[in-house]
FITILUM-602158 format. One record per residue (C-alpha): residue in three letters; x, y, z. Coordinates in steps of 0.05 Angstrom, whole numbers, padded with zeros to 5 digits, always signed. Example, Ala and Ser with C-alpha at 12.3 -4.5 7.8 and 13.67 -1.06 7.14 Angstrom:
// FITILUM-602158
ALA+00246-00090+00156/SER+00273-00021+00143/
***
This chain:
// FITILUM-602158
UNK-00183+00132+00121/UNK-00174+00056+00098/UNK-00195+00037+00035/UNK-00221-00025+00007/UNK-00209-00033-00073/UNK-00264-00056-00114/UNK-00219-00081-00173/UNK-00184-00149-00150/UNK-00114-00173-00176/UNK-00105-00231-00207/UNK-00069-00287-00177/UNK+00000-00292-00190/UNK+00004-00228-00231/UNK+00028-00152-00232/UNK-00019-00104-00191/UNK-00007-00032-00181/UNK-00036+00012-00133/UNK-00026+00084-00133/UNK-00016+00126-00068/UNK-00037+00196-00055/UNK-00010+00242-00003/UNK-00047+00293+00038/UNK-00048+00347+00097/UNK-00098+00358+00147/UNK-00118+00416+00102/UNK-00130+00358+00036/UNK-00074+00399-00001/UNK-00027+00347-00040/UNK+00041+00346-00007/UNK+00104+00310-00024/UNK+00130+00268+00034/UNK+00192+00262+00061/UNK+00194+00188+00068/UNK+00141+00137+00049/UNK+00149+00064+00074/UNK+00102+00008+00055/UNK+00083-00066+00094/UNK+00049-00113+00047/UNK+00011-00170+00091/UNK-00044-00218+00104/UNK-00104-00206+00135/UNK-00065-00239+00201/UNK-00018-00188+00198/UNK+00038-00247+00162/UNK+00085-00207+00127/UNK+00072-00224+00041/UNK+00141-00250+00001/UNK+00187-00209+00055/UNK+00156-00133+00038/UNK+00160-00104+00105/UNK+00184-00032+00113/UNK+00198-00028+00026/UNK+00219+00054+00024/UNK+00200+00091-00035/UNK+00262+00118-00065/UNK+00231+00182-00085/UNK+00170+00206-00067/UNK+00117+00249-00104/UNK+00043+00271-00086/UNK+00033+00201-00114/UNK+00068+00148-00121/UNK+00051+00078-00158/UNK+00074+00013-00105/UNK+00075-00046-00159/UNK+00067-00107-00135/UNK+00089-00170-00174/UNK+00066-00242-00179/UNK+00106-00267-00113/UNK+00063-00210-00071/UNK-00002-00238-00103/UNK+00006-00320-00091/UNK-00063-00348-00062/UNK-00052-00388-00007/UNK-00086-00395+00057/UNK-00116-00313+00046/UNK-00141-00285-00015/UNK-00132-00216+00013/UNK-00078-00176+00021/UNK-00071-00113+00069/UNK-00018-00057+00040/UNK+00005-00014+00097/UNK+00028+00054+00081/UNK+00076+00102+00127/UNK+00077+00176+00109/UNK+00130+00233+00149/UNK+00115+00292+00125/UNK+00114+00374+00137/UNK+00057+00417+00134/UNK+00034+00491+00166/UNK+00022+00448+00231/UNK+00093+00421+00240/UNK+00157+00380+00218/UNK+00154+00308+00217/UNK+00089+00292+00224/UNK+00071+00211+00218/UNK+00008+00192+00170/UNK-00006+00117+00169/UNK-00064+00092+00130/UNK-00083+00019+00097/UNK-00112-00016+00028/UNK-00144-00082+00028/UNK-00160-00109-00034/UNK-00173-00186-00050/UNK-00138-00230-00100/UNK-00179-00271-00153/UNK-00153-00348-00151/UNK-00151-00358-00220/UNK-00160-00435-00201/UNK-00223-00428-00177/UNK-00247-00373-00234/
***
């Protein structure tokens, strides 16, 4: 289910969001490959993160995003896309995709 963060980051600055993974039963389950898309509310792909695998993945994982990923321009909100495969009871290679907006504070106009 999409999520919308309360907490904003702060312009130009470090931001991490951690990721939970789940089956269709809500048991934690370790994925076999987790790929993120950090964008615009447009859709514009954000400082070239498009497809960014995470090396290893856990029943969570933290996706840290630095100041390039969180520069106010023409959108103070960024959309984090998140691509799960994983296995459960109901097969192999199953496909989870889910999303995080959150906004970004512009610290110029604080």
């Amino acid at each position: 289910m999409p999520t919308t963060l309360a907490q904003k980051a702060n312009d130009s600055s470090t931001f991490v969001i951690t990721v939970a993974y789940f089956d269709e039963d809500d048991s934690a389950v370790i994925p076999n490959s987790v790929d993120w898309t950090l964008s615009d509310e447009a859709g514009t792909t954000i400082n070239s993160r498009s497809a960014v695998s995470i090396a290893t993945p856990g029943t969570t994982n933290n996706i840290v995003l630095v100041a390039a990923d969180l520069q106010v321009s023409d959108s103070a909100r960024r959309v984090l896309l998140v691509d799960v495969d994983y296995d459960s009871a109901y097969g192999s290679g199953l496909k989870f995709r889910d999303k995080v907006t959150f906004d970004i504070n512009d610290l110029l106009l604080v």
